[in-house]
Every structure is written in C-alpha cells, then in structure tokens.
C-alpha positions, 0 to 999 in steps of 0.5 A: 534495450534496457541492461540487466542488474549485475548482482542482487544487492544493487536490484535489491537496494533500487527495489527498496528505495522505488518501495520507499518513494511507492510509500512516500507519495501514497502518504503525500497523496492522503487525498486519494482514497484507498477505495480509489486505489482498489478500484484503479489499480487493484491494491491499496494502502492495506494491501501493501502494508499486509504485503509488507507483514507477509515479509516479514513473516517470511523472513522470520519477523514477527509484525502484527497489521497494526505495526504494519499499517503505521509503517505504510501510513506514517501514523496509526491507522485509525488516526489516518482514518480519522483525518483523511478517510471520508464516506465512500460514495454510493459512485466510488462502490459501484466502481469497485463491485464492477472492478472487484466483483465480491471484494 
C-alpha cells in the first residue's frame, strides 16, 4: 500500500521535479521521434509544450508556443527539426492513422 502525500506542496514539488526528468530524457532521447511518441503512447513533445502554455495560461502567464517549444525541446523548434527530426516513413504513418484514426 503506498502512502498518500501529506500536504500539497511536497506532491507538488515531486510532481515538478518527475516533469523535469519527464523533459530531461525526451531531449536526451533526440533519436526517438514525435510521431513515435504519438503513435505509442498518445502525446508528444508538442503536446506536452502546449500543456505547458495551457498552464500558463491558466495561471494568468502569457506564453506564446514558440517560448513554450524551447522550454520542452531545450532549443528553438525549428532548430530541433532541423537536427534531429527525419522524414517519417510511409510505416511510422500507417501507425499513427491506426493508433490516432483523424490525427
């Protein structure tokens, strides 16, 4: 049986620093592609940095997705894509249309 957290502020700071490790290894793990991520497990490195904006959002922060993209990627998106991202294969599509019908 696992034990609840006793007050917010200690669940919030776990919550925070699992989301920094979560954002730690998505950018160590360049090799693994967003279209991957989608197809596997639903969500991706856009996903997460809009979540993050929404967040924002909601707490009265004004983030723009470019801003939110770097905080997630560790660089500006397009130069992430640049270096990292390849063609997806006509395998990795079929994939995510199955998994993601309309995505």
């Amino acid at each position: 049986m696992t034990q609840p957290i006793a007050d917010d502020a200690t669940r919030i700071a776990l919550e925070a620093a699992a989301f920094r490790r979560l954002v730690a290894h998505l950018r160590e793990r360049s090799d693994v592609q967003n279209i991957d991520l989608m197809t596997l497990a639903g969500f991706c490195r856009n996903c997460l940095s809009r979540w993050y904006r929404e967040a924002a959002e909601e707490a009265g922060l004004a983030l723009t997705d470019p801003a939110a993209r770097e905080i997630i990627y560790g660089m500006p998106y397009k130069d992430w894509q640049a270096k990292h991202q390849t063609p997806a294969s006509e395998a990795q599509r079929a994939a995510l249309a199955k998994s993601h019908p309309g995505h």
